[in-house]
C-alpha positions as CSV (number, residue, x, y, z in Angstrom):
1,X,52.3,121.5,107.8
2,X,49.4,118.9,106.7
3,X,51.0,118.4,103.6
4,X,54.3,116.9,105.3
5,X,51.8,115.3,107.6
6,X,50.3,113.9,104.7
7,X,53.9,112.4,103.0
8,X,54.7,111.0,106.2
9,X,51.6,109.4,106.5
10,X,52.4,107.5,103.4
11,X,56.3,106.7,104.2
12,X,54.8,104.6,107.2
13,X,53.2,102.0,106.4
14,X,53.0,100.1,109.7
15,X,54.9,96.8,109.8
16,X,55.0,95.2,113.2
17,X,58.3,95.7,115.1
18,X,59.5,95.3,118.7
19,X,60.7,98.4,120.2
20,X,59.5,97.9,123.5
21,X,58.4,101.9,123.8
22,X,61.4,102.8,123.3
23,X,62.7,106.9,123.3
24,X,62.9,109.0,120.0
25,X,66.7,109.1,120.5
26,X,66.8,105.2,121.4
27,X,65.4,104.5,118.5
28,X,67.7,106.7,116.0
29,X,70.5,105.0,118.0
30,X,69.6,101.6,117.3
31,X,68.8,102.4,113.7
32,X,72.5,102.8,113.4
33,X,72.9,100.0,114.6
34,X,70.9,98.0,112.5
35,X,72.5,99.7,109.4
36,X,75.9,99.1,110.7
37,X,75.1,95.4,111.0
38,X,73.3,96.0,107.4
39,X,69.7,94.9,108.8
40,X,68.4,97.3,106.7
41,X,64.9,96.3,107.2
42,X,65.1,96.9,110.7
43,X,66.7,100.0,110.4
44,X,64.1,100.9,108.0
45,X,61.3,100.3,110.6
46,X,62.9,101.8,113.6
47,X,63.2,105.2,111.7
48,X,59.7,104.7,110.6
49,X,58.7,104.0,113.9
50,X,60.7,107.2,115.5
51,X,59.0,109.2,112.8
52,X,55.5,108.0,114.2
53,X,56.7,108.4,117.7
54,X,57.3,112.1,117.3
55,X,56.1,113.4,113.8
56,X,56.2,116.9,114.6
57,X,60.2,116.5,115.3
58,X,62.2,119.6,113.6
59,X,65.0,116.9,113.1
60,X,62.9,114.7,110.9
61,X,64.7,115.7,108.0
62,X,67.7,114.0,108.9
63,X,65.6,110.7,109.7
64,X,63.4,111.0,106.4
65,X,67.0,111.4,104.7
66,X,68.2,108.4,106.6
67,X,64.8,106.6,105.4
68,X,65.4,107.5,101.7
69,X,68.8,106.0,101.6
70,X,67.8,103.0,103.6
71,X,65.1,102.2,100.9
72,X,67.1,103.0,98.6
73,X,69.8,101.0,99.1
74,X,67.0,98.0,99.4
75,X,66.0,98.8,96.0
76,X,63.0,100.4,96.9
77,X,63.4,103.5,94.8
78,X,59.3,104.6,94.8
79,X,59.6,104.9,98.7
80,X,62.9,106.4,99.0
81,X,61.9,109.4,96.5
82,X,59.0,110.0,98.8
83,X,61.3,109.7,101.6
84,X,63.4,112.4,99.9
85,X,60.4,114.8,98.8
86,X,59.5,114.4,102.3
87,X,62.9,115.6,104.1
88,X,62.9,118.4,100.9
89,X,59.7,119.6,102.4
90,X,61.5,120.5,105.5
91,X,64.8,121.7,103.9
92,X,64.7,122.6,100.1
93,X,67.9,123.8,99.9
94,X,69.4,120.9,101.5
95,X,72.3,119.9,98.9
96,X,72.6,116.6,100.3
97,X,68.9,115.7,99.9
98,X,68.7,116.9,96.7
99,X,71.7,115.1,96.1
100,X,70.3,111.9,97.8
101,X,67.0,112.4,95.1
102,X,68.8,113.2,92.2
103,X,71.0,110.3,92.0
104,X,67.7,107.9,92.7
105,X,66.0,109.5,90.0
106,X,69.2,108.8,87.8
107,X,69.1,105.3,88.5
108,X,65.7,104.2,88.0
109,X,66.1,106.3,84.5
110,X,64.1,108.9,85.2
111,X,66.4,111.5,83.6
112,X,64.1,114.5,83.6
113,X,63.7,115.3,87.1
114,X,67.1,114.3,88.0
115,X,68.2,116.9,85.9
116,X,65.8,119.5,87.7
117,X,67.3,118.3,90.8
118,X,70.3,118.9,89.8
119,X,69.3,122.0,88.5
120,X,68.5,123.3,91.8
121,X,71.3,122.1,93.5
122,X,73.8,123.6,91.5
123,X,71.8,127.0,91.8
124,X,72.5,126.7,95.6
125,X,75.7,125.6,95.0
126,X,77.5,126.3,91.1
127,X,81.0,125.2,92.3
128,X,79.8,121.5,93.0
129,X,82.0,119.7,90.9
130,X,80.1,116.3,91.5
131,X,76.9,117.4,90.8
132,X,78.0,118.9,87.3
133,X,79.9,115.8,86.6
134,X,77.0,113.8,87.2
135,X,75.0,116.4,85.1
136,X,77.2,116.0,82.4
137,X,76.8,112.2,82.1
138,X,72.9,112.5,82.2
139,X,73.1,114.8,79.2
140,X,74.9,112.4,77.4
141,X,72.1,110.2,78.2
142,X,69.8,112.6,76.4
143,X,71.8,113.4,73.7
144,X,72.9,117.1,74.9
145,X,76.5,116.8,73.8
146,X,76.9,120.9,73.8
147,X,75.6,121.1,77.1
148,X,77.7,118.2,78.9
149,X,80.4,120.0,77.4
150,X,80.0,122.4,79.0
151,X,79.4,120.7,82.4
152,X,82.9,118.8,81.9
153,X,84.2,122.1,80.8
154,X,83.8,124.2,83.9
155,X,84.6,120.8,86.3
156,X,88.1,120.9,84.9
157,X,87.7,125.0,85.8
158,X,87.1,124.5,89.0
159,X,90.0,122.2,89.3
160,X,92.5,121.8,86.0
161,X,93.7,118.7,87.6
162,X,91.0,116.6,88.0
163,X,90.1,113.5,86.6
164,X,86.6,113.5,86.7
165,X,86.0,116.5,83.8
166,X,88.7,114.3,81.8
167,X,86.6,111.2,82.3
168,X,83.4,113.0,81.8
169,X,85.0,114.1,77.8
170,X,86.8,110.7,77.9
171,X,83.3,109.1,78.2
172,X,81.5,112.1,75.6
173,X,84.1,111.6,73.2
174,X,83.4,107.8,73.1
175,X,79.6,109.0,72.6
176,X,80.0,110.8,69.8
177,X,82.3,108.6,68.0
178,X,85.2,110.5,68.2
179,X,87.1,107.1,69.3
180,X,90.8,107.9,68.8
181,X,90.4,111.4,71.2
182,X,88.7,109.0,73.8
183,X,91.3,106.5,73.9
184,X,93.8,109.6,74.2
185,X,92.3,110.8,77.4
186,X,91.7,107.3,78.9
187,X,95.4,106.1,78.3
188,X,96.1,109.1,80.2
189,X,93.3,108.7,83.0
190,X,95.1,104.9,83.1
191,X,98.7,106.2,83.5
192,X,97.9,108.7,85.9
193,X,95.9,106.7,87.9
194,X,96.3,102.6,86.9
195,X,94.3,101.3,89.5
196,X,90.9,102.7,88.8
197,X,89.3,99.7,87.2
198,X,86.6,102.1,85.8
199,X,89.0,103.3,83.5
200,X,89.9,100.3,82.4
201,X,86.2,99.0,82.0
202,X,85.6,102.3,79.7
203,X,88.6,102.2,77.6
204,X,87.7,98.5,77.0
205,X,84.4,99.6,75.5
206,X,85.8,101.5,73.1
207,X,88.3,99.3,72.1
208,X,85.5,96.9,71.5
209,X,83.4,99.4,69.4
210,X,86.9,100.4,67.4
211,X,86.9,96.6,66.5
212,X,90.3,96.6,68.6
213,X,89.3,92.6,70.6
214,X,92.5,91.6,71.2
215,X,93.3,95.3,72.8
216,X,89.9,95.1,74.5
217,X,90.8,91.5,76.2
């Protein structure tokens, strides 16, 4: 459509690489490469230049997606949302896209339309643990204490033995001040599973904010 005509146009900006006219499928092959040798810059420009080569490609999606996480892992989050938006345009109920967008959202604090993202990708899929794991912590972020509840709440539904839902109260817990439930479930996150250094990292937050150094050390 001209509007995905029009993304693409501004996901390539041209910079000068040697590709020596190279195929569509050589080039997606030697992308790989590059990010298996983590030249992500190069890999960034090949897909850009495969995209140019043959813009009308009904497997562009899978490049755009490649493109997003390449930026994105470069730390340039602007390009790999359009990226994203780009691929979406092709397949909106792509989980992994939306996945892929959500998460960048997330980390350049834009909390609001990673929660929409994640909105729409638990519509398409409402048994995605991740995704209402992830949810949860963003509503901490906001302050929505009821509502990543409930997130953490249907996790450990899904699956009573995971330790993500008790990391995501572990974590809410520790949020609202309820310190001596939090350390509860961390001491049993740590026993259960002693070589997550995350756990540990947490746990020593709160014994930090309960004025418990020496514990926290």
């Amino acid at each position: 459509t001209r509007f995905l005509y029009l993304i693409i146009s501004v996901v390539f900006s041209i910079v000068p690489i040697t590709l020596n006219a190279q195929s569509y499928e050589d080039m997606i092959a030697k992308s790989y490469e590059y990010i298996d040798n983590n030249d992500l810059f190069a890999a960034e420009e090949t897909l850009k230049a495969a995209l140019r080569l043959e813009p009308a490609n009904r497997y562009n999606y899978a490049l755009l997606t490649n493109l997003g996480t390449v930026q994105r892992r470069q730390g340039k989050y602007d390009e790999a949302i359009i990226s994203y938006t780009a691929a979406l345009s092709q397949q909106p109920k792509s989980e992994l896209i939306l996945k892929n967008r959500a998460e960048t959202y997330a980390e350049i604090g834009n909390t609001e339309y990673a929660l929409i993202d994640y909105q729409g990708l638990l519509s398409i899929n409402p048994m995605d643990a991740d995704a209402l794991y992830d949810r949860g912590l963003l509503y901490i972020r906001t302050e929505n204490f009821l509502l990543a509840e409930a997130d953490f709440e249907r996790v450990l539904e899904l699956d009573p033995e995971t330790e993500k839902g008790r990391m995501g109260f572990a974590i809410l817990e520790k949020v609202r001040k309820n310190y001596g439930e939090s350390e509860i479930i961390f001491n049993y996150l740590i026993d259960k599973n002693p070589r997550n250094w995350r756990y540990y990292e947490e746990r020593a937050e709160l014994y930090f904010l309960m004025n418990k150094n020496a514990r926290a050390m």
